[in-house]
Every structure is written in structure tokens, then in C-alpha cells.
N, C-alpha and C positions, 0 to 999 in steps of 0.2 A: 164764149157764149154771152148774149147779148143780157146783160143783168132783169131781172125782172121787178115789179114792185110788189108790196104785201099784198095787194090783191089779184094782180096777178097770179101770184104765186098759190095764191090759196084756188083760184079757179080751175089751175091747171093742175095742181095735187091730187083730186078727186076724178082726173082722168085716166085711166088706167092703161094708158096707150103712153101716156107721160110719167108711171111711176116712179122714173128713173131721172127726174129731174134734179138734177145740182147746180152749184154755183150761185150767182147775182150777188144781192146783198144779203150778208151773215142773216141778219134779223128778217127780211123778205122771206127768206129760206125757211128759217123758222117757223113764221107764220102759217106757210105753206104745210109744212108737217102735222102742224095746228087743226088748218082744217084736213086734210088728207085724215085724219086721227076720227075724229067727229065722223067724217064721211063713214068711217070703217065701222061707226059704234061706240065709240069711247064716248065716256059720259064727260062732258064739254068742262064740267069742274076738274077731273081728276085730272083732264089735258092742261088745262092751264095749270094746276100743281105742279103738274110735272114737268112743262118747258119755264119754269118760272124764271130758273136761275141759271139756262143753258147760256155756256159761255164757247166761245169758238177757242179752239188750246191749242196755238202754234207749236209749243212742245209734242203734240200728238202728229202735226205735221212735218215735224224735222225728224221725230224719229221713224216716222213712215219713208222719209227719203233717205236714211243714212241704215241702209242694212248691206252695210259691205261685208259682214261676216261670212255674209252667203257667198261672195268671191272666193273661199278660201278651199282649197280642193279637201278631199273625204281623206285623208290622214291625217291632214292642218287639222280640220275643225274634228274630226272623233278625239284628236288630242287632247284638245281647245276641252272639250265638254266633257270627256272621260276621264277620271282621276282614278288613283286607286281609294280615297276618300269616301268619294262617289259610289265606288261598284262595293265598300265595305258596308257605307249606307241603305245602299239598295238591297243589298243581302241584310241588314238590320231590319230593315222594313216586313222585306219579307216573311220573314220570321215574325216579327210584334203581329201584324194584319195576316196571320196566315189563315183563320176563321173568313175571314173573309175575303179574300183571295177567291179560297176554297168556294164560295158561295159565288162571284163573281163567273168562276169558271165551269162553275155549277150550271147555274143562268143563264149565261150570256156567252160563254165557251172560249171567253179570251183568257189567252194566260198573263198570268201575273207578271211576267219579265217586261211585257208590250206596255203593259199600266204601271210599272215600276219605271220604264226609262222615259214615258213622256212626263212623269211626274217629275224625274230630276231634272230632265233638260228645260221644262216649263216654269216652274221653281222652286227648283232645288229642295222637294219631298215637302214643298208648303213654303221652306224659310222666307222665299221674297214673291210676294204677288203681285207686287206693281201698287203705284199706288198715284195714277193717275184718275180722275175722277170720270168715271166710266158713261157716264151720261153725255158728258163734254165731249170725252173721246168718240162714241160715238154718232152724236151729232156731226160732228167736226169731220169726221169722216165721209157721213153719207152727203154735207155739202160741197166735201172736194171732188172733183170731178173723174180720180182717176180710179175707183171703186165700187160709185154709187148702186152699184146692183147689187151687192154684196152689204150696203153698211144701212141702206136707208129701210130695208126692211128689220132690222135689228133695231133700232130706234123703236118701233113698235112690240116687238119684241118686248124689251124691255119695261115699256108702258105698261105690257100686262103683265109683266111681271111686278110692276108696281101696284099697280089694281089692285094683286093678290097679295099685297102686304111682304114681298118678297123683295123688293127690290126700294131705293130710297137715292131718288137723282141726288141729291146732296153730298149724302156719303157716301155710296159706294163705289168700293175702289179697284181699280184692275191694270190689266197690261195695256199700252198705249194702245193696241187694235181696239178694246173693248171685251177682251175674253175677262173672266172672272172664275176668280177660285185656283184651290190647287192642281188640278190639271188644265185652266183654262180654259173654260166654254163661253162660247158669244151666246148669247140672251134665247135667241130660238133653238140654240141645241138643250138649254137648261130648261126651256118650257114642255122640248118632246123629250127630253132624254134623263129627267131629274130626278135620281131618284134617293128616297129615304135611306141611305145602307144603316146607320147605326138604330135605326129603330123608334126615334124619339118624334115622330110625327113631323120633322120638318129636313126640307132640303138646305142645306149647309154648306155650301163646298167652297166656304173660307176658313171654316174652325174645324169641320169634320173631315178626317181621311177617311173612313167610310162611303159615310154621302159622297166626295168628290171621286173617289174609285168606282165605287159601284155606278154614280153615273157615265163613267167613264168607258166604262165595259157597255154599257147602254148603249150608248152613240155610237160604237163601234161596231158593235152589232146592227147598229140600223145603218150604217154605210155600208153593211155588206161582210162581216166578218166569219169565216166558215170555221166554225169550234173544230178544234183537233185537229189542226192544217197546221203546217210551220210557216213564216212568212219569208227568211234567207236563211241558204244554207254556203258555206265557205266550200268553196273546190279547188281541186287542183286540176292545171289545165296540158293538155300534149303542149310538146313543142311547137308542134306541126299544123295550124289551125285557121281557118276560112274567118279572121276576126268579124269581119261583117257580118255575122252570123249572130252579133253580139247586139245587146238594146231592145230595150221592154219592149219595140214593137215584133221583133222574133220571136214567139213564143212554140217550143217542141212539147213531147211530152218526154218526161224524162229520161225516157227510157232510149230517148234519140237520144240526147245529149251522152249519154253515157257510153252508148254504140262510136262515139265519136271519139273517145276517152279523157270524156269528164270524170272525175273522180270525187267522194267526197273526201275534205279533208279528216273529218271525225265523224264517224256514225256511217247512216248510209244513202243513199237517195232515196226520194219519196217518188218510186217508181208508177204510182198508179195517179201522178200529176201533171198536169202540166207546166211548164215554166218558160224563163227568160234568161241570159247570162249576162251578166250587170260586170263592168272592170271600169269600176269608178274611175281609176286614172290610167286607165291602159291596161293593156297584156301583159306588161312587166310589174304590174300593180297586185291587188290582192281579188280575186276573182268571185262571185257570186253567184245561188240561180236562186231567181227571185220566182216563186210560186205567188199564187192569184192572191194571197192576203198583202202580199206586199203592197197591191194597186189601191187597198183601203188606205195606205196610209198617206197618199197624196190627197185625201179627203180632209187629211186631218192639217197637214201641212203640205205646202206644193213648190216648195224646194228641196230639190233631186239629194243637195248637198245633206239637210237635217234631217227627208225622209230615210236616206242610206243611213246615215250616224244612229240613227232612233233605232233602224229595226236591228242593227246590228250591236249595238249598245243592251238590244231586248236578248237578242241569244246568249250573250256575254252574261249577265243577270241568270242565264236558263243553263250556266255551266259550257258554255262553249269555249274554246282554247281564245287568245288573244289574236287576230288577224294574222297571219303574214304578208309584212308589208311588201315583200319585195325589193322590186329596184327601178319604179316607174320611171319613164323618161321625163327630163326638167316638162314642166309644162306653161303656162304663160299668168304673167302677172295681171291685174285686174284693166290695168290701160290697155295691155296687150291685146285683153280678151276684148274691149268692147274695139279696138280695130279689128280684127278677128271678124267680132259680128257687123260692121261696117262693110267688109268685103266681101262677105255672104250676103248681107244684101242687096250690095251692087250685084253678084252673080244669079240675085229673083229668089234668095231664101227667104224665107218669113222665121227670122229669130227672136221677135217678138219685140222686147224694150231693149236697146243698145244699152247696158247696164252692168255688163263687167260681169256677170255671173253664168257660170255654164250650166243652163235648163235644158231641158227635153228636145227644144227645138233647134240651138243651137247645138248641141251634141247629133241629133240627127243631122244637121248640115254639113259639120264638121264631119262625120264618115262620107256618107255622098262625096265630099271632095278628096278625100283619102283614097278614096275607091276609085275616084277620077284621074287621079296623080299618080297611082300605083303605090302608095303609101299603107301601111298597115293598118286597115278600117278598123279600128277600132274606139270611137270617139271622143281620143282625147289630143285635145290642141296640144301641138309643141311649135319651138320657135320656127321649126325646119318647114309646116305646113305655113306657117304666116309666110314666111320668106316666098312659099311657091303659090302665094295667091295673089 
């Protein structure tokens, strides 16, 4: 992109056909938000308060490129993240906030397991929030180029969350994205979603588990969350089975699945739903039916790998048995996979960034060619499909 200058920049801010502008120079960019700010309303003081000390923070861009934990398939990383520590804590928690749980679920109709396990996996029930300086972050974000619709409207965000005596570019502190608090919210879910849970007249959700629950149960409701729905439930699968049948975009109503001899493994199906069958690493893997809550939770995070870990991490919390792993077939290492996604898209897949992680759309690929090859459709790469592509 061809760099702009501070005037430019500021011209082109205030058009709304270019709000998605990033890149040139750090401080050009800047300027630009400047005025794009003013444009919006912002009283022309409070904006220069607040970009006063905006610093561009290469540490928020190395850790944006180096998230290879996401390479690691759904038994690696639930291991990786689930301890028995962890699910002794999260059942502690449960217990101390069970007042408000109760009110959460009262409310907003999420259960307490789904707000117990993004709280662990987000930071660890509060202990570590980040502590990169959230203004910086994201700034620095909405001028790289590979997000700006996503981070340059948070920037603003944030401003009025400054306005309101809420927010302080200097201090405060969060995850390299820019989320903040203990279940990590970016600036415009804390403006629509924030709410007071302990009662003291203010939103909190760096010192308060309350505040950061309650808001949390909020947001999740506004993405869509249906109270009294399960969002995975563990099944056992026939021998004998049409795998391509498998992948969030199959959705039956239950009561097919089961005509088919799905089973569950504890409890029973939620016959009057519809769903999906999810086999994170195969048919020889531990098996799922992902019901319609489970689609919110790619709202909140949109790796296939942390959404699985998360909702299954929440039944676990809800008294569910521990997985059967099975005995999935080897599957491929992260070089593997981004040749893997090289080769799909020489064959005109669209797998999105050649980036070693298996998402949505390379897993959709990956079946289509399984199905192609007479191989077992069910979306999980091994060395045997790389070899016949």
C-alpha cells in the first residue's frame, strides 16, 4: 500500500468508503484516526488526550504472527489447557460465585460451565490478564494491514470508553489483541455488553469476577445464545458410517442422527434439535454433535482447535465423563499441513492463509478430496492423503 501523509490521511479518515484504511506511516496513520475521531464527534481535546502517547508495539505484532498453538490438533491442545488443577478450580469457582452464576443464568440463560471455561483458558480465573498496554495494542493493530476491519473500529471503541472515565490509554492493560479483563472483551463488546454484576455502580472486569461474568453471559447472549440448549454432547459412533456425513455444514435433526446409530455416550440426545457431528481428528478419534449454541462460540473465538477445547472443557465443568480418546490415525505436523493446504490450492480450494492450522476451510477441502480418492471423508489430514495429492 502506497504510504500516505498526515494529511492525507486525515482526509481520507472521514470517508466512509475508506474506513478500513491502514498502513503508510505509524504517525500519518495516527493522525488519521485523529481526524476520523473529531469527524465522528469526539471532543477534539479528549482525542488528542488520548492518541497523545500512542506507541506502535512490535511485541503485539510478533505475537499476532507466532500463534502456532493453534497447529496442534484437539487432544494436544485440551491436554495443553486442561489440567486436573484447572477443572479442581473451576469447580472452586463455581462454588464461591454460585449467587451469581445463579443470576447469570437467571438472565442471560448461559450456564456457568461455558463462563467457567473461557475464564480458565482466557486467564487462568483472572490470575494473568496480559499486560500489554491496550491502547498501543490496539492501535498497532488497526494499522497493520491484516485485520483493520476488525481493530480500527475498537480504537474508537475505546476512546469512548475513555470519555467515560472508563478507560486510561496509559494504563491500561490487556491481551496483545486488545481484549481486557478476566474473560477478555475488545473495547465495543465492553461498551454493549458491560455490565455491573457486583452491584457497586461500576464495570470492573479487571478486579471484579462478577462484573467480568456477568458481562460475559451478556455478550453471549447478544451473539445468539439459546438458554436451556446444550452446546456438545460426546457420542458413540456405528462401525459402519457415511463419514462425509460429518462437518458443521451437515446439520440433521437429531433424531436422524440417532436413526443412523448415534448414540450418546452419558445421558441422552436433545431429540427435538438440530445438529452437526464434529470428529475432531477422525472417526477413530473421540466424536461430537455440535447443537446450534455451539456456532456462538466461533463468535467469540474462531479457531475450530480452542472453539472444540472450550465447549468441551464447559461440559466437563457441567459433570460430563472425560472424552474417549480413542485411537485417531497419525495426522500431520504443522509443515505438513501448510503443504497439505499448498495442494488444495493448486486443486482451486480456498483454504484461506497457508498457515499450518486446520480451520473450517481447509477441513472442508480436505473431505472433498477424501471423497475424491475413495478415502474415509472425514476431515482429518493424514500422511496417506498428502502422499495421494
Amino acid at each position: 500500500m502506497r504510504p500516505t501523509t498526515p494529511l492525507m490521511a486525515l482526509c481520507i479518515a472521514v470517508l466512509p468508503s475508506l474506513s478500513l484504511a491502514c498502513g503508510g506511516s505509524f504517525s500519518g496513520f495516527v493522525d488519521g484516526l485523529k481526524g476520523e475521531a473529531i469527524a465522528k464527534g469526539h471532543n477534539a481535546s479528549n482525542v488528542q488526550k488520548f492518541f497523545a502517547n500512542i506507541r506502535q508495539d512490535p511485541k503485539v505484532l510478533k505475537a499476532d504472527r507466532a500463534q502456532g498453538v493453534f497447529q496442534r490438533p484437539f487432544l494436544d491442545f485440551s491436554k495443553r489447557l486442561i489440567s486436573a488443577d484447572r477443572v479442581k478450580r473451576g469447580q472452586s469457582n463455581a462454588q464461591k460465585y454460585d449467587a451469581v452464576f445463579d443470576r447469570i443464568e437467571k438472565t442471560y440463560g448461559v450456564d456457568r460451565g461455558v463462563l467457567l471455561a473461557f475464564w480458565a483458558f482466557e486467564t487462568d480465573y483472572g490470575g494473568f490478564q496480559g499486560d500489554f498496554n491496550t491502547a498501543n495494542a490496539l492501535v498497532t493493530l488497526a494499522h497493520d494491514c491484516r485485520r483493520p476491519e476488525l481493530f480500527r473500529p475498537q480504537v474508537f471503541a475505546a476512546l469512548e470508553l475513555f470519555e467515560q472515565g472508563d478507560f486510561d490509554p496509559n494504563t491500561t492493560t490487556g491481551a496483545w489483541a486488545g481484549e481486557i479483563g478476566m474473560v477478555q472483551m475488545l473495547p465495543r463488546d465492553i461498551l454493549e455488553n458491560g455490565v455491573d454484576g457486583d452491584g457497586d455502580g461500576k464495570v470492573s472486569l479487571k478486579t471484579s469476577a462478577a462484573d467480568a461474568l456477568t458481562s460475559g453471559g451478556s455478550m453471549l447472549k447478544s451473539l445468539g445464545w439459546r438458554a436451556g440448549e446444550p452446546w456438545i454432547q460426546e457420542v458413540r459412533l456405528p462401525q459402519q458410517f457415511d463419514w462425509s456425513q460429518s462437518g458443521l455444514k451437515v446439520v440433521k435433526p437429531t433424531s436422524e442422527w440417532a436413526s443412523l446409530g448415534i448414540k450418546p455416550r452419558n445421558g441422552s440426545l436433545q431429540s427435538r434439535l438440530p445438529a452437526a457431528l464434529i470428529l475432531p481428528q477422525g472417526h477413530k478419534g473421540p466424536a461430537f454433535l455440535a447443537y446450534p449454541n455451539f456456532n456462538v462460540y466461533f463468535e467469540w473465538n474462531q479457531s475450530f482447535t480452542y472453539v472444540m477445547t472450550a465447549a468441551y472443557f464447559a461440559t466437563r465443568l457441567q459433570g460430563a465423563p472425560v472424552y474417549d480418546a480413542g485411537n485417531p490415525d497419525i495426522g500431520l505436523t504443522g509443515a505438513q499441513t501448510k503443504e497439505l493446504q499448498r495442494k488444495l490450492q493448486a486443486r482451486g480450494y480456498d483454504v484461506g492463509k497457508v498457515d499450518g492450522i486446520l480451520g473450517a476451510k481447509t477441513r472442508a477441502a480436505v473431505q472433498s478430496e477424501q471423497k475424491r480418492l475413495g478415502l474415509p471423508a472425514d476431515a482429518w489430514p493424514t500422511p496417506t492423503l498428502l502422499s495421494k495429492l
